[in-house]
C-alpha atoms as one frame of an Amber mdcrd trajectory, in Angstrom:
protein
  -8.991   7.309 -17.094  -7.762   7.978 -13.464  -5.274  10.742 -12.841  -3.403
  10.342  -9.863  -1.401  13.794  -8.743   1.620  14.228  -6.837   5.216  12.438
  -7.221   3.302   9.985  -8.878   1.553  10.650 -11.791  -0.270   7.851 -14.073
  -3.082   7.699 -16.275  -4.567   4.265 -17.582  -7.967   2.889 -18.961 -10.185
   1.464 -15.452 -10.038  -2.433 -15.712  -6.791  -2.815 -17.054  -4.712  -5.145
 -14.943  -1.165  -4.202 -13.880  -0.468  -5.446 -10.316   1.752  -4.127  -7.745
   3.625  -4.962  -4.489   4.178  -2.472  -2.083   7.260  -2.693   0.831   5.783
  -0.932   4.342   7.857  -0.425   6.346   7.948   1.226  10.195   4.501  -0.840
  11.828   4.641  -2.044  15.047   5.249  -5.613  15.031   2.403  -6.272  17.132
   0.277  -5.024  13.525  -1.392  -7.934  12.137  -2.495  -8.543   8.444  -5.548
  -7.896   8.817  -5.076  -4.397  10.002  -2.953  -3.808   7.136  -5.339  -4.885
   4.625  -8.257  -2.890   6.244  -5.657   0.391   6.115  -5.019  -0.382   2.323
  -8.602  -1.406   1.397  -9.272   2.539   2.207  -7.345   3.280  -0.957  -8.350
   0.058  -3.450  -8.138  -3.373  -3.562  -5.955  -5.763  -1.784  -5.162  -9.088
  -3.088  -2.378 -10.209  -0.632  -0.792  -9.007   2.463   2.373 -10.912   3.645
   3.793 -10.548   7.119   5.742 -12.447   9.881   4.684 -11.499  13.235   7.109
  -9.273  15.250   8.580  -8.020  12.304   7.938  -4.008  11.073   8.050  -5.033
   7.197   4.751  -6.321   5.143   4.265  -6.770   1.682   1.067  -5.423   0.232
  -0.460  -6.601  -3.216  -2.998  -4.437  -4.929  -4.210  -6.130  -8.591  -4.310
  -2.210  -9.939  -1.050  -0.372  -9.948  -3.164   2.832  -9.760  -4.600   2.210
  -6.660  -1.163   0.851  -5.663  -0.077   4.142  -6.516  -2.785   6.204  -4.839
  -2.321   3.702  -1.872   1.503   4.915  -1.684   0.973   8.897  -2.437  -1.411
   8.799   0.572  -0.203   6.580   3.316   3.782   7.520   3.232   4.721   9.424
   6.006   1.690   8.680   7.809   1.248   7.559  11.494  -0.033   4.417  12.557
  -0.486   3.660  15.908   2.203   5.961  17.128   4.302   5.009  14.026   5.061
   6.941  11.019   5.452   4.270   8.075   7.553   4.615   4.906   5.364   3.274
   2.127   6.857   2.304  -1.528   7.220   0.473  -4.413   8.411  -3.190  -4.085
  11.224  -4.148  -6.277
């Protein structure tokens, strides 16, 4: 089990599948995806990153929603180059 502290708390069995898709928000368009995925890698795995050039939005798929939630607890609020993102759950 993997406890994950803050706003977010969950606790489930390692190798239990339950994906998640993250909505970041706030990059510089310039940002490509594969920036973003070597920024999320730091906190799991990433299975997809979607992103249209110029825009500030990106989608971010991680195949463990624990590491999805890790991934959010750590990087919202944060700056990237010169940037601070909101990071959060995709609905």
């Amino acid at each position: 089990m993997e406890d994950i502290e803050g706003p977010y708390r969950l606790s489930i069995k390692r190798g239990e599948l339950h994906r998640m898709k993250i909505r970041v928000t706030g990059f510089p368009g310039i940002t490509n995806k594969e920036e973003i995925k070597r920024i999320f890698s730091e906190k799991g795995t990433v299975s997809n990153v979607e992103k249209e050039y110029g825009k500030n939005t990106a989608y971010v798929s991680m195949p463990y929603d624990y590491q999805g939630l890790k991934a959010i607890h750590s990087l919202d609020g944060t700056r990237i180059l010169g940037r601070i993102i909101k990071v959060e759950e995709s609905t």
